[in-house]
KOLVEX-538910 format. One record per residue (C-alpha): residue number from 1; residue in three letters; x, y, z. Coordinates in Angstrom, 2 decimals. Layout:
residues N
MIKE num residuo       u       v       w
MIKE NUM     ala       X       Y       Z
...
//
This chain:
residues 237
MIKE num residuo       u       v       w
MIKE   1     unk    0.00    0.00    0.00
MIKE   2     unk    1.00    3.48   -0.70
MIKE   3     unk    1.09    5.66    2.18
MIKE   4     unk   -1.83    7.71    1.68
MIKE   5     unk   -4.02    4.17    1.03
MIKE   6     unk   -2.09    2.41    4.53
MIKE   7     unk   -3.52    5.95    6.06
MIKE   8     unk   -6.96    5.41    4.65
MIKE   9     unk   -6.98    2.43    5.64
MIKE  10     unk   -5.93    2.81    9.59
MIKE  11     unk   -8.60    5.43    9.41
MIKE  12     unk  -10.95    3.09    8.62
MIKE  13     unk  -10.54    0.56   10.49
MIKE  14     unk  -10.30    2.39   13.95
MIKE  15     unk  -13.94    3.41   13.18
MIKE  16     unk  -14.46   -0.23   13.03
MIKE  17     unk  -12.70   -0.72   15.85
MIKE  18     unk  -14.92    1.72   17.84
MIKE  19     unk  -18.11    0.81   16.87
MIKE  20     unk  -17.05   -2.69   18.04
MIKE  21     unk  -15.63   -2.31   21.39
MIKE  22     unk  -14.20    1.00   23.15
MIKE  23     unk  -11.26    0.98   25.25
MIKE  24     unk  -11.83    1.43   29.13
MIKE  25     unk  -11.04    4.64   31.32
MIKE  26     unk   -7.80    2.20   32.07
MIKE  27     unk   -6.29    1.74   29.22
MIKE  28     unk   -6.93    5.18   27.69
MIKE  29     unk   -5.18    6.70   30.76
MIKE  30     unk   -1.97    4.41   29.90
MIKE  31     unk   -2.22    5.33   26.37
MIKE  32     unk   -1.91    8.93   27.41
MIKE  33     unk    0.85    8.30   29.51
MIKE  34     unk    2.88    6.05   27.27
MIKE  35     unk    2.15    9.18   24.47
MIKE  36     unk    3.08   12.07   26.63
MIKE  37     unk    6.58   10.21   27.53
MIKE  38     unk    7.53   10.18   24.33
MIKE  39     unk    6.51   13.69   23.07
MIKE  40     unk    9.07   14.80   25.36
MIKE  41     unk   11.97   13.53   23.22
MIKE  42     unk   13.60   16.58   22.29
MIKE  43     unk   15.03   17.37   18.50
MIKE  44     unk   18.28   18.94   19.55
MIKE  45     unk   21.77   17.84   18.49
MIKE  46     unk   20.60   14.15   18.76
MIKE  47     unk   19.44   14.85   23.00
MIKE  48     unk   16.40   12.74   24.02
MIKE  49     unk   14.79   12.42   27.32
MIKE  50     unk   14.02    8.72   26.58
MIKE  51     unk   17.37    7.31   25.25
MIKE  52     unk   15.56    3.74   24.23
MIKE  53     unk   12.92    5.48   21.73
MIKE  54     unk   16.00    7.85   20.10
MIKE  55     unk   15.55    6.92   16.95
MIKE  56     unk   12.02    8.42   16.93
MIKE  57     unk   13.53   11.97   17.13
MIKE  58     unk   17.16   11.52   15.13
MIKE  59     unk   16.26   10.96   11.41
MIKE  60     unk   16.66   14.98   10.63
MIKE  61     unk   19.25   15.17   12.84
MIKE  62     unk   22.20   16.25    9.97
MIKE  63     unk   19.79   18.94    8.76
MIKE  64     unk   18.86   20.53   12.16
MIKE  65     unk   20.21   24.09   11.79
MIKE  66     unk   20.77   26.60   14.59
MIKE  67     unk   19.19   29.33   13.26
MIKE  68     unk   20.17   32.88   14.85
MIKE  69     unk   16.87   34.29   16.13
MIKE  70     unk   18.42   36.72   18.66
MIKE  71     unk   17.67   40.14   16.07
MIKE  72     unk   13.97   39.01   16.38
MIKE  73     unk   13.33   39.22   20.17
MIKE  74     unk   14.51   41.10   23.37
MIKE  75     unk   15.40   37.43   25.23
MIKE  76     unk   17.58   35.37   23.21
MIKE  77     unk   17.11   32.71   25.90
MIKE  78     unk   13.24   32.47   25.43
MIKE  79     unk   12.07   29.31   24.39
MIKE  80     unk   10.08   26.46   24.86
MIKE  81     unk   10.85   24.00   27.52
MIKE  82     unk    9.08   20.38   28.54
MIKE  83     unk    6.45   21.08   30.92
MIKE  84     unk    8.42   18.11   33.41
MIKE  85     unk   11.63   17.20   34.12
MIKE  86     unk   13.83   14.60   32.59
MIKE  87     unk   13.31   11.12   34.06
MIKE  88     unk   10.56   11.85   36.25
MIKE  89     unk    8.21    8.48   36.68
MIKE  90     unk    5.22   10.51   37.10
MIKE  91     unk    4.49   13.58   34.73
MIKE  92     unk    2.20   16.67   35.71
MIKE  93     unk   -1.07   16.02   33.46
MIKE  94     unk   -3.74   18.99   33.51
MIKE  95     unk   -7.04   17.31   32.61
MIKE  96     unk   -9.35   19.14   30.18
MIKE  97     unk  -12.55   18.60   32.08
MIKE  98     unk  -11.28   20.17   34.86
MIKE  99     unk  -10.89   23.03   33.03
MIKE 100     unk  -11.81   23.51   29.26
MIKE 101     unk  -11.90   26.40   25.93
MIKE 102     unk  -15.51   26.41   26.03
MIKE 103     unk  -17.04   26.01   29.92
MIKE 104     unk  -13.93   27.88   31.59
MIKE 105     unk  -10.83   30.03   29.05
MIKE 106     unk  -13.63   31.62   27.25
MIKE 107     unk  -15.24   33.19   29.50
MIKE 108     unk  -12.58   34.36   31.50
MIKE 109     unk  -10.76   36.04   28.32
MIKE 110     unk  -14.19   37.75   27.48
MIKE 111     unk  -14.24   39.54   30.82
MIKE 112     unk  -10.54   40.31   30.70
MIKE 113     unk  -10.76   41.37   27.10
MIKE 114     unk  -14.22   42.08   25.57
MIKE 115     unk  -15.63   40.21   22.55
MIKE 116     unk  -11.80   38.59   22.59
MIKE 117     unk  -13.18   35.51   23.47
MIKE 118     unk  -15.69   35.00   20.41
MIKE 119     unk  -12.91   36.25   18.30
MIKE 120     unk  -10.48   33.34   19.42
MIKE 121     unk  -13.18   30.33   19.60
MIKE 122     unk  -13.97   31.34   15.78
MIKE 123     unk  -10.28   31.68   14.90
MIKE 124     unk   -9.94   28.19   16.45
MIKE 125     unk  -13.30   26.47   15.73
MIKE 126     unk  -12.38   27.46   11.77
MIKE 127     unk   -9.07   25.96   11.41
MIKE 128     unk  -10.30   22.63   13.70
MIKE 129     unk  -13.48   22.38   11.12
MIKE 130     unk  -11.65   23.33    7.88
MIKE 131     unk  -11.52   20.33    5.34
MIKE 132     unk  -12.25   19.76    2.13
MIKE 133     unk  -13.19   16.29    2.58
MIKE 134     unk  -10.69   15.10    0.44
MIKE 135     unk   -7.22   13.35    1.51
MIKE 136     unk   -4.82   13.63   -1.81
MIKE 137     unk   -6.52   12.35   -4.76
MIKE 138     unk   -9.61   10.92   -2.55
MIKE 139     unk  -13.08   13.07   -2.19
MIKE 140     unk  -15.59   12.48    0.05
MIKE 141     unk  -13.04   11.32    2.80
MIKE 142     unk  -14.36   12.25    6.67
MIKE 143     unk  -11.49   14.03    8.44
MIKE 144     unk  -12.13   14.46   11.64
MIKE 145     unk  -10.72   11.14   13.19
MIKE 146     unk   -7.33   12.60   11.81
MIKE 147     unk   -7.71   16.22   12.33
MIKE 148     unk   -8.56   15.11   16.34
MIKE 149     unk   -5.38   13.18   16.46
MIKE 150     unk   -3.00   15.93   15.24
MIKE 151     unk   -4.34   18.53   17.76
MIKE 152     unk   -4.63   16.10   20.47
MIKE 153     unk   -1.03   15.49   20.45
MIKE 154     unk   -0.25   18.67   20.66
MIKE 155     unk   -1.75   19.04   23.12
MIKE 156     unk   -0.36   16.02   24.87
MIKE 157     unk    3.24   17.12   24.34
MIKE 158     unk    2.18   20.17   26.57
MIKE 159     unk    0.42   17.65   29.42
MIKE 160     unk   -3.23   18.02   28.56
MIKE 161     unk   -5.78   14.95   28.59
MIKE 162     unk   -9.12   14.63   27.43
MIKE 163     unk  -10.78   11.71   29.19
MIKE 164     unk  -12.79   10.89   26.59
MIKE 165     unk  -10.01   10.00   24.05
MIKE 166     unk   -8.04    6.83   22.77
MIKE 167     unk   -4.82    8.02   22.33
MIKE 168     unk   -4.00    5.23   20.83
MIKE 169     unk   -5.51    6.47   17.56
MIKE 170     unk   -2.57    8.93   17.52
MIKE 171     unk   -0.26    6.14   17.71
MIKE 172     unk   -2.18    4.49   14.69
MIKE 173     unk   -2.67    7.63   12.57
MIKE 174     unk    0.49    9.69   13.34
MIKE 175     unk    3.48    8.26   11.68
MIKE 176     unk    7.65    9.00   13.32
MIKE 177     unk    8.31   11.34   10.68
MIKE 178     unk    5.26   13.32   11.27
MIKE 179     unk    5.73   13.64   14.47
MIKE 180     unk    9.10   14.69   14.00
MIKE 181     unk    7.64   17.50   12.09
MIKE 182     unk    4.40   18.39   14.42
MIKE 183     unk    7.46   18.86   17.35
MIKE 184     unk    9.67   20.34   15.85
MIKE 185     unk    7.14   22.93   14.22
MIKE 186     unk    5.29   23.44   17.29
MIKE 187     unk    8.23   23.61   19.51
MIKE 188     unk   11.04   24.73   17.69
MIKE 189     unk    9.74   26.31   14.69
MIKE 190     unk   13.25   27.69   13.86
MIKE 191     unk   14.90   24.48   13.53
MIKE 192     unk   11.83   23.08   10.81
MIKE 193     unk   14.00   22.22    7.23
MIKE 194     unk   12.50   21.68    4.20
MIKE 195     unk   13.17   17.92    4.55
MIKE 196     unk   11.17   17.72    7.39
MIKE 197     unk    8.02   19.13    5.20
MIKE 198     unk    8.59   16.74    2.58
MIKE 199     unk    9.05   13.83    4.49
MIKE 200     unk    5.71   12.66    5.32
MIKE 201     unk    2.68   12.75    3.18
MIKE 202     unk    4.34   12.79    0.65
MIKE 203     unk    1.03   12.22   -1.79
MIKE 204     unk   -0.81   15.04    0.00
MIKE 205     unk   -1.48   18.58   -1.67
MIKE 206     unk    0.28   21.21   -0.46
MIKE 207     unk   -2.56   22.88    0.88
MIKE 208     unk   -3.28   19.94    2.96
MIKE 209     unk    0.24   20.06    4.83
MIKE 210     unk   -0.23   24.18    5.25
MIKE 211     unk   -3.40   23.13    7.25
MIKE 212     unk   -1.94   20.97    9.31
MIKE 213     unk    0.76   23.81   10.06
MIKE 214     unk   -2.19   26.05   10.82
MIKE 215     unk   -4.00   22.99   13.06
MIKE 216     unk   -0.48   22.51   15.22
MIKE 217     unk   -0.21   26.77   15.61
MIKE 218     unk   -3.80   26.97   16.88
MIKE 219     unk   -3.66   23.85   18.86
MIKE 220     unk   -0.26   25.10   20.64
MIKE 221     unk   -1.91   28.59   21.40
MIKE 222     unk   -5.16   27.04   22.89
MIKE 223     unk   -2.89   25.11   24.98
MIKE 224     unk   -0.72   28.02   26.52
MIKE 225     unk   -3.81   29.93   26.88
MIKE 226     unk   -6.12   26.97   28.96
MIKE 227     unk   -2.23   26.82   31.59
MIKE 228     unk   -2.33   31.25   31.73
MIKE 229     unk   -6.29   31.51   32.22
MIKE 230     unk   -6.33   28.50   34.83
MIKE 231     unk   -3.23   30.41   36.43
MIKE 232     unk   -5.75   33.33   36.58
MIKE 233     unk   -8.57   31.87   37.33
MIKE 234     unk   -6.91   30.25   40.54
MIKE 235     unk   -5.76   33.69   41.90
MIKE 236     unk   -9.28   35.28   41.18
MIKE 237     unk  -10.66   32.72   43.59
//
């Protein structure tokens, strides 16, 4: 099979899968778990957190450049860093029903910042929603079960669960050299090559691959913005 029709065809058949038999509140947890450790392998001069799964992050590592990013901002040290340390058994998880977009950060924002709020759920409602229901040369394909994958492991590399997913469909869907790419972009934008781009999907419109750059920004921003208004929403109370 090609790699769009091996895609198709994972897609398919964990719809299959899920109209057969969910997973329990068990095994989804350890699914998290087992995903969030290994987001936190870090694309930097061949560095990981988790030595044993190395080679997940160290195909691009001859083409990682160290791009010179000082002229652009006032703290040349700013940057993204894990949200836990290296080698810790137990990692900090901040559960979305405890505090989600839509029943908690939006409301807060809109009484911080009028009308803000429906500004930022459209901005990030449109991107999550756009599709053309097509996949390559393939019409009429639904989406979503992909689309949900690559902003729910974004938001796993930054600690946040949703109860109600299987995170082992981003296991399934989300192939190492696209997640290569989705960390690299969303953490280190700087260090993204060309190679990286071309790597995966390789049958996929252009337009197709500029969304999912669009999904990962808007998924990464929804993410620092549920940690911030939480932060705020603690010391208002």
């Amino acid at each position: 099979l090609s790699e769009l029709e091996a895609l198709m065809e994972r897609m398919k058949r964990l719809q299959e899968d899920k109209e057969d038999e969910e997973a329990s509140q068990e095994e989804m947890a350890t699914r998290f778990e087992k995903e969030k450790k290994e987001s936190l392998l870090v694309i930097s001069g061949g560095i990981c957190a988790f030595p044993h799964l190395a080679d997940l992050f160290t195909a691009f590592d001859d083409e990682i450049v160290s791009t010179d990013v000082s002229r652009y901002i006032e703290d040349p040290g700013f940057g993204y860093k894990d949200f836990a340390r290296r080698g810790e058994d137990h990692l900090p998880t901040f559960r979305a029903q405890d505090y989600t977009w839509e029943n908690h950060g939006f409301s807060l924002v809109n009484r911080l910042y009028s009308d803000i709020g429906h500004l930022l759920d459209e901005k990030f409602r449109m991107v999550y929603n756009l599709t053309y229901n097509t996949m390559a040369t393939h019409e009429d394909v639904d989406t979503t079960t992909l689309r949900r994958a690559l902003f729910n492991y974004v938001h796993c590399m930054y600690g946040i669960r949703y109860d109600d997913y299987d995170y082992g469909e981003v296991n399934q869907l989300l192939e190492r050299s696209l997640k290569v790419y989705i960390k690299t972009v969303t953490c280190y934008p700087e260090r993204t090559t060309k190679r990286m781009y071309d790597s995966y999907w390789r049958q996929f419109k252009h337009s197709e691959k500029v969304h999912v750059n669009l999904l990962l920004m808007e998924a990464r921003m929804q993410a620092e913005l549920l940690y911030a208004l939480r932060a705020i929403t603690r010391h208002l109370t």
